[in-house]
N, C-alpha and C positions, 0 to 999 in steps of 0.2 A: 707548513704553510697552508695546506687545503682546508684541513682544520681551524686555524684560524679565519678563514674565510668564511667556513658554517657557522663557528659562534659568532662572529660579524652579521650573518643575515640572521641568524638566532635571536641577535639581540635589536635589530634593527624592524623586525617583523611580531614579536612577540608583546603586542599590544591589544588588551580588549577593553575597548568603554562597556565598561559597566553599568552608568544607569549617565541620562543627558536631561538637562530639564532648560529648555527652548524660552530667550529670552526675549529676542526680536526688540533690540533697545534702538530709541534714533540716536543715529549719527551724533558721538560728540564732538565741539568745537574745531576739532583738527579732521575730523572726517570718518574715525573709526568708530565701529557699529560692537557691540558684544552680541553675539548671535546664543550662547547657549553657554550653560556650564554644566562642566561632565566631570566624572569620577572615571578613571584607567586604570587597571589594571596590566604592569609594565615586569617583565622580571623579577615575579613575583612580590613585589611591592606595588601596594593600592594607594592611589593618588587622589586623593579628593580636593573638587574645588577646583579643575582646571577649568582653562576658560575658549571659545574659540573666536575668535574676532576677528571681521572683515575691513583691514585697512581702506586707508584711505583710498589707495590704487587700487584696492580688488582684490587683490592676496590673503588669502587665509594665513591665516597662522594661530598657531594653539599654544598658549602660556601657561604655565605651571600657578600653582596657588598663592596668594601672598599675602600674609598680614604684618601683625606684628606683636613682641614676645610680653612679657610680664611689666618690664620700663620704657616698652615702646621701640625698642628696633626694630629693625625691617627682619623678616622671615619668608622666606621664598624659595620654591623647588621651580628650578629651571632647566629646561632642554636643551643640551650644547652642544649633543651631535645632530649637526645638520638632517642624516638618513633620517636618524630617530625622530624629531623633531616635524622633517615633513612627512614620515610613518603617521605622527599620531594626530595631525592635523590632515591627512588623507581618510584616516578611518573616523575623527568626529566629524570632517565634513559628512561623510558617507551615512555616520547614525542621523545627523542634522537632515539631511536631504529626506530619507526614511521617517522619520518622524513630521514633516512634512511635509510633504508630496514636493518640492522644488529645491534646485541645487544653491545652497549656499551666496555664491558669487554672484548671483544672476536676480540681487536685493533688489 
């Protein structure tokens, strides 16, 4: 049981952006902003193409890559545990803020 509980914060803490390139886009139509897109480093899988974007409401949230394959489907890596999820949107706010002197939320 304890064990499980370390690789729980193991896997929920084990996040490094590795490089962020700062987009500062305005507000589209429904109110959200894309603020930057980062490359992560996650359990030893490198994630390129994330995005972090400031809702409508204020809330950060950070989305995984998306395009689409060779006839056109959707292709997307998405974050479905919530810890992990606001883990990796707590550290690109953090490179976000570092890379320009001011916190994310506070557009």
């Amino acid at each position: 049981m304890a064990q499980d509980k370390v690789k729980e914060q193991q896997m929920t803490n084990n996040h490094e952006i590795k490089t962020m390139t700062v987009i500062d886009a305005p507000e589209n139509q429904v109110g959200n902003r894309l603020l930057a897109i980062f490359d992560i480093l996650s359990s030893g899988i490198m994630i390129r193409g994330c995005v972090l974007l400031r809702k409508s409401g204020g809330q950060l949230v950070a989305k995984g890559p998306i395009g689409k394959n060779h006839v056109g489907g959707a292709i997307r890596a998405e974050f479905v545990d919530t810890e992990v999820k606001d883990a990796i949107a707590s550290k690109a706010a953090r490179a976000y803020a570092a890379l320009t002197g001011r916190e994310a939320p506070d557009e």
